[in-house]
N, C-alpha and C positions, 0 to 999 in steps of 0.2 A: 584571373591571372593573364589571360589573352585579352588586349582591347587595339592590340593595330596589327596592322601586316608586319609581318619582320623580324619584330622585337616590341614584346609586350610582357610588360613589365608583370539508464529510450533501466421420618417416625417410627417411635411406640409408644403408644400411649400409657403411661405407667397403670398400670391395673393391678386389685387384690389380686381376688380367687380366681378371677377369672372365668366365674360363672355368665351364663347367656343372661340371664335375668341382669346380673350387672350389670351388661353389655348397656341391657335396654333402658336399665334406669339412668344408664349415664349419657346417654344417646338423649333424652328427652330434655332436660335445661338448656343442651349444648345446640340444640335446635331450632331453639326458638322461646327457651324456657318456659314451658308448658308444666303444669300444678303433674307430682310424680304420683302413677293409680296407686290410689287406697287399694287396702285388703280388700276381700272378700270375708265374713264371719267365717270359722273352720266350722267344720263338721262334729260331733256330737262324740265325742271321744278318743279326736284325735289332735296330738300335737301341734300347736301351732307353729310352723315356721321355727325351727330352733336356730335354724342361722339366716337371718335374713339379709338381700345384697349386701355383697361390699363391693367397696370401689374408694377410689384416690380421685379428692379432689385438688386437683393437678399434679403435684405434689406434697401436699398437707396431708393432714389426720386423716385417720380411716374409719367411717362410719356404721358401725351395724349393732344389729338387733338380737338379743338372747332372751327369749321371754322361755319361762318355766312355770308354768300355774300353779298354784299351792294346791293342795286336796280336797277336793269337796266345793272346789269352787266351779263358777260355771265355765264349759268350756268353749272359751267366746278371745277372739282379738282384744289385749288390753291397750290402754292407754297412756300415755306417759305419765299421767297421775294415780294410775294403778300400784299398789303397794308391793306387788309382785314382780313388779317390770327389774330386772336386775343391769346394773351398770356396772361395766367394767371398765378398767384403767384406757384402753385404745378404744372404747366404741360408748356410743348416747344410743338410748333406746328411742325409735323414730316411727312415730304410728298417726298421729292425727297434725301435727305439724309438717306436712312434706312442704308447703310453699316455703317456708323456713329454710329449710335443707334446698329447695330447687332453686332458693333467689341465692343462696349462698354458692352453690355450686355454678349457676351460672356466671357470677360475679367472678370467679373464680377461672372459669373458662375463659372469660373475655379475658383477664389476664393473662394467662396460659398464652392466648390466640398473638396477644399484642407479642408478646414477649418472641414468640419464634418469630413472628411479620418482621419487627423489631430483626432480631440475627438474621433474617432471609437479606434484609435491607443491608447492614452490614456487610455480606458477604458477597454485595454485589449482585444479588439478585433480582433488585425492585433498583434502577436506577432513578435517582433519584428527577431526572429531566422525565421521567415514565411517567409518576406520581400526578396522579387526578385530583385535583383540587378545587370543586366549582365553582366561580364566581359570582357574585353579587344577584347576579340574574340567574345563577341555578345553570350556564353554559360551562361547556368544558373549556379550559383554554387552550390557547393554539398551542403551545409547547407540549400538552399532551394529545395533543390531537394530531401531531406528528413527530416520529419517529428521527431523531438526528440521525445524518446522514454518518457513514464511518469514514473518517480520514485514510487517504492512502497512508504504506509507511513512510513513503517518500515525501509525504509533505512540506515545501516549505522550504528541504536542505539546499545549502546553498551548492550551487554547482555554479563552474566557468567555463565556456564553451573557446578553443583555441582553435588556431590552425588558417591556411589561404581561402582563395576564393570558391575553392569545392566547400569546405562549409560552411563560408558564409553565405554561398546559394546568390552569385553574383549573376548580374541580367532578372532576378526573376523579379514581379513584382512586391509592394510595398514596402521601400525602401525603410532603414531604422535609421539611420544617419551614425549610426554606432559603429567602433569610438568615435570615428568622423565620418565626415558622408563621404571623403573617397576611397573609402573601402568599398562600397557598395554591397553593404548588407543589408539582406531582405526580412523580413521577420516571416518569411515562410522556410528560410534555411532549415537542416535536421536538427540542429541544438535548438532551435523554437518548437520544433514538431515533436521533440524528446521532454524538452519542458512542459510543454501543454498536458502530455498523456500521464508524464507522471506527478505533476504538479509539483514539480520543482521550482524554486527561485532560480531563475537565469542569468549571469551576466554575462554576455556574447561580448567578445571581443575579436570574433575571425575577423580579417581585413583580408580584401585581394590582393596578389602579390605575395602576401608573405613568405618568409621564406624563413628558416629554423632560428636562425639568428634575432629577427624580429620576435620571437616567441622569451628569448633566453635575453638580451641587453640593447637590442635595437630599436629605437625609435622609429616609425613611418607613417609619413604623413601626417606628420605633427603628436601623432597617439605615441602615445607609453608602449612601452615592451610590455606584452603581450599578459606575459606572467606575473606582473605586477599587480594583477586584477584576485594573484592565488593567496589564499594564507589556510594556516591551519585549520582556521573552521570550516573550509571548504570539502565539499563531500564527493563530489563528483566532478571528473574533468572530462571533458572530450578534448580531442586534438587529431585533425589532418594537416599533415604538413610533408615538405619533403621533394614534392613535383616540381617547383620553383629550383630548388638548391640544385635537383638533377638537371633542369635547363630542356625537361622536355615537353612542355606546353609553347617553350616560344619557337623550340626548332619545329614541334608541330605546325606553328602557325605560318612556319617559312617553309615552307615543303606544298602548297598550293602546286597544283600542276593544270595544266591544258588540255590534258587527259589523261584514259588509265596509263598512259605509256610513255605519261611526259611531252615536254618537259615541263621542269618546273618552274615557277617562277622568281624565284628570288633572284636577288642579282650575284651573278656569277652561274646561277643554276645549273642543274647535267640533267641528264636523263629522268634520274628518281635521288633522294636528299640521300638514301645510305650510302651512297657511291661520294659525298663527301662527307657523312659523319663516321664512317666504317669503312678509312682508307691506310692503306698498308699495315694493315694489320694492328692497328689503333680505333678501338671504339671510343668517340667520343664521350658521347650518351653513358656507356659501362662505366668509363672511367670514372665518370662524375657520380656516378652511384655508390661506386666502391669507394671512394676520398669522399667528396665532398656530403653528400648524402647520408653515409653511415655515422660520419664523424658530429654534421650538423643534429642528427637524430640524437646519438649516445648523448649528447650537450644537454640537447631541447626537454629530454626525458629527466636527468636528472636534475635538472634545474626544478622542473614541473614537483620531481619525488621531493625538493629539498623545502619548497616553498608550499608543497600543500600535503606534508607527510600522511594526512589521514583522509586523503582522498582514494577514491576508488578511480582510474583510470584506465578509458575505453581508447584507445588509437585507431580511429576509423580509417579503411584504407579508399584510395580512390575507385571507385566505379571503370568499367571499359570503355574507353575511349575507340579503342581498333579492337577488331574482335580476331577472336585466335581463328586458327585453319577450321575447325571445326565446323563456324561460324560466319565463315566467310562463303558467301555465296558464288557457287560457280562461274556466274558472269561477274565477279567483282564487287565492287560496293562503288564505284566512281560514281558521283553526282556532281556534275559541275555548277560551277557558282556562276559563269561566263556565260552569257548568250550574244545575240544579237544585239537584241537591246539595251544590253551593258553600257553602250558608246553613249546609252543618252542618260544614262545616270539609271537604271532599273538592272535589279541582277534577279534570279533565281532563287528561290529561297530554300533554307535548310539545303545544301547541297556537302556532299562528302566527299573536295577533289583530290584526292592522294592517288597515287597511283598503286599497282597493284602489290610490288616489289616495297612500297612505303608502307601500306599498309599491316604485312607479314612484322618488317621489321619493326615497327612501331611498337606493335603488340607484346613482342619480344622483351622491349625493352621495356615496356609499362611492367610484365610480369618480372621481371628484372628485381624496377623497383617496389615491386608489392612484396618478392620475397625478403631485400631488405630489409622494407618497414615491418615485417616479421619478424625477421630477429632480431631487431632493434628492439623491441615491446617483451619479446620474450627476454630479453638480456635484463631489462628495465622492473620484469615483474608486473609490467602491465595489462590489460585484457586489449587483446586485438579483434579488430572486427572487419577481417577481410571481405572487400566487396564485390571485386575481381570476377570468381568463379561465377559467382551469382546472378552478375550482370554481362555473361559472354552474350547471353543472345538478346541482348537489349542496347547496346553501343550506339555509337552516333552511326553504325554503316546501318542500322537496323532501317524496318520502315515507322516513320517518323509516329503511328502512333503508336509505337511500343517500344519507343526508343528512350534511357534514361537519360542520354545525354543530346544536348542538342547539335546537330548539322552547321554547316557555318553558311550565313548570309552577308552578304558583304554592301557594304552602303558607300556611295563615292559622287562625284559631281561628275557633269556630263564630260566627255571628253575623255574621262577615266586621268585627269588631272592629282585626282585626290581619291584613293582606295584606303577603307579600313575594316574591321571586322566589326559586325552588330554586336552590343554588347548580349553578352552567354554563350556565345561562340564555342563549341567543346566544352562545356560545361553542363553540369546536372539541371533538366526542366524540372517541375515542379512534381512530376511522376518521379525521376532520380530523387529528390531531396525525400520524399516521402518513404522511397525504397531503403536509402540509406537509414532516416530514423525506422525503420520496421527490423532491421539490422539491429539497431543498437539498442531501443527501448527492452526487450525481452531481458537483455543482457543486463543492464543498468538496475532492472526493476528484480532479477534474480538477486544480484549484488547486494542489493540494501534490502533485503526482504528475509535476509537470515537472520534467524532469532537467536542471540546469543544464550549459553543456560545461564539460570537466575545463581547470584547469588545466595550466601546463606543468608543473609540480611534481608535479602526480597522474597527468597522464601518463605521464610519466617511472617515478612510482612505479608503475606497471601495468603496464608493459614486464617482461619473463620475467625472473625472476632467478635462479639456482644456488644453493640453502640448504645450509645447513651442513652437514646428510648429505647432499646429495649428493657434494659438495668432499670430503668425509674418502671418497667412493666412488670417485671420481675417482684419490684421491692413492696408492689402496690400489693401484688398477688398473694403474695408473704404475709402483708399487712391483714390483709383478710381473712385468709386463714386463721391468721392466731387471733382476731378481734370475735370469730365464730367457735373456736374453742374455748375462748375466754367469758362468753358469753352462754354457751352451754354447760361449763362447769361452774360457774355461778346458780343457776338456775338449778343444777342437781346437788349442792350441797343443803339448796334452799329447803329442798324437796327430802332434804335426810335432816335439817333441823326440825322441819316442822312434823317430820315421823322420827323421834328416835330409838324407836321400835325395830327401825325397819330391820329384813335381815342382811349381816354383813355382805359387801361386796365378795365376791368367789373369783377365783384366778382360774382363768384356761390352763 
């Protein structure tokens, strides 16, 4: 906004009985399918086993063993071609056939196994970018050999960055030419330092100079009004604006003095600049904050609410320029720009020549318009991000390396023919711009980081569901079972044709 003297323009497993021996027989296929132990022959007058394991496999038929000797026979383990062995409606008598029964049951397990892998996948447990798949050569691939990174939530949204030459970070280096190049925006401004951290889509349009009106229907410097850059898909706005329409960066820039005690230099100058901007009882400066400044704000805001309604909007305030009483060093903060050498074209650098009566008043007036652009934002609904308080003891009176705002150095031909101001003059160094997005990024990044509750539709769709492989796991697993019940009741009707002696089946 300043660029001459004078006038410058952020599980259960389903189980029978529940016996230990169960445990163990079903523990032994599901491990590696190992052949399930044979008996031991009993003992010489004692029953054998009248109930032997049960268990579920998976979910299918239940398998066990009711042997009853007949009298006088010997008393020894029989075997399934024993005429004695009794078969009931739910159980096959299972003695010398276990790999039978262990290839089934394991068959039976892998299904089982696919079938929950299956639902675990489904519900989002096993993604599927996770999924190890070796190639050709027996290596892992890269995609599972690394873990995708998580997207911020902010990804991507689109945001527009508004407002004069505080945010577009004018003087600092690498220029963007955006919208034009006499704006002189940096891509180190805070709407770049907010974009970068959150990983926003950015379109900066701060230009220096601006001033509220530029924001709302004014062209400058050939660019488009400001807001023309917003529309509904837009998610985030910043905006500093305001210092311009108050007219206090160029009365700053004319308030130069000779020393802490004046005078000043502009033409006509007095003693210190409040003795002409704060005469009979007329504050210039105020005045322009209460008309022009509150009126250009209420405009600029609703223009911003009408063209980008679903935006979330941050109103960053300017940084200290003059630092308040608190802040102001007992010997003054005067650093003159003027030496000796001036006459031959070399000035001092970073110097802060106000005097000390300019500097009180100055401060005054910045907080003036910080309270303002305060309730401008609060009127607006918008989030304010006062920088004010934060930045008292960091001001351009500060020492220059803790200062967020830079000192003024003046550049001119010998003779002192030709005086202007360095460009960044009162403006945020690249410590200020940084300060600022540290301000706002916390804010931005709270904003969009609230999770709305789910609908009943997205609820619903979040509830577990059974995928396609699992279902073809399911139906395989089914398959087998009943292909093994189908093929054990074959084989025992075989065994009651070719005995039909034998005695009736008994019900539990």
């Amino acid at each position: 906004m300043l660029d001459r003297v004078g006038n410058v323009d952020v599980e259960a497993r389903g189980r029978g009985d529940g016996r230990a021996e169960a445990e163990a027989a079903d523990a032994s296929p599901g491990a590696g399918g190992a052949d399930l132990p044979s008996r031991e022959p009993a003992e010489e007058g004692v029953d054998p086993a009248a109930h032997a394991p049960l268990d579920r496999i998976g979910h299918g038929a239940i398998l066990s063993v009711d042997r009853r000797p007949d009298p006088g026979t010997r008393s020894e383990t029989h075997d399934l071609d024993s005429d004695d062995a009794r078969i009931h409606p739910t159980s096959v008598a299972l003695n010398r056939r276990p790999r039978l029964a262990a290839a089934l049951a394991l068959v039976a397990a892998l299904g089982l196994s696919g079938l929950l892998t299956g639902a675990a996948s489904a519900d989002g447990a096993t993604p599927t970018a996770a999924r190890i798949t070796p190639t050709a050569t027996g290596s892992t691939p890269t995609a599972a050999r690394t873990a995708p990174s998580t997207p911020l939530p902010t990804q991507g949204l689109p945001y527009v960055a508004l407002g004069d030459s505080y945010a577009a970070g004018y003087g600092l280096a690498d220029p963007t030419g955006e919208p034009v190049p006499a704006c002189g925006q940096s891509a180190l401004d805070y709407p770049h330092r907010i974009a970068a951290a959150l990983h926003l889509d950015l379109v900066d349009r701060t230009c220096a100079g601006a001033t509220t009106a530029n924001i709302v229907d004014t062209r400058q410097n050939g660019a488009a009004p400001q807001s023309d850059s917003l529309s509904r898909a837009t998610r985030v706005v910043t905006v500093s604006i305001g210092g311009n329409d108050a007219g206090l960066f160029a009365s700053a820039s004319s308030c130069i003095a000779l020393s802490a005690n004046g005078p000043v230099l502009a033409k006509g100058g007095g003693a210190d600049c409040k003795s002409t901007l704060d005469a009979d009882g007329h504050d210039t400066l105020e005045a322009a904050i209460e008309g022009q400044v509150a009126s250009g704000l209420t405009r600029a805001f609703a223009t911003i609410h009408a063209k980008a309604p679903n935006a979330r909007v941050f109103v960053v305030g300017y940084p200290a320029i003059f630092p308040d009483a608190a802040h102001t060093p007992a010997a003054g903060c005067y650093r003159p720009v003027f030496d000796a050498a001036s006459v031959l074209g070399t000035f001092p650098v970073d110097g802060f020549p106000f005097t000390t009566t300019d500097v009180a008043y100055l401060a005054g007036v910045q907080k003036a318009l910080d309270a303002e652009t305060r309730r401008a934002t609060a009127a607006a609904g918008f989030t304010s991000v006062s920088a004010l308080a934060d930045s008292e003891a960091h001001s351009a009176c500060a020492a220059p390396s803790a200062a967020y705002v830079e000192g003024i150095t003046l550049t001119g031909s010998a003779g002192l023919t030709q005086v202007s101001l360095e460009t960044g003059a009162l403006h945020p160094n690249a410590r200020g711009a940084a300060f600022l997005a540290s301000l706002t990024t916390p804010l931005v990044r709270k904003a969009l980081a609230v999770t709305p509750s789910p609908s009943p539709s997205a609820a619903a769709a979040a509830r577990p569901s059974v995928s396609g492989d699992a279902l073809l796991w399911l139906i395989g697993a089914a398959a087998v079972v009943v292909a093994a019940a189908a093929v054990l009741t074959f084989r025992v009707r075989r065994r009651r044709t070719r005995d039909p002696d034998a005695e009736p089946v008994r019900e539990r």
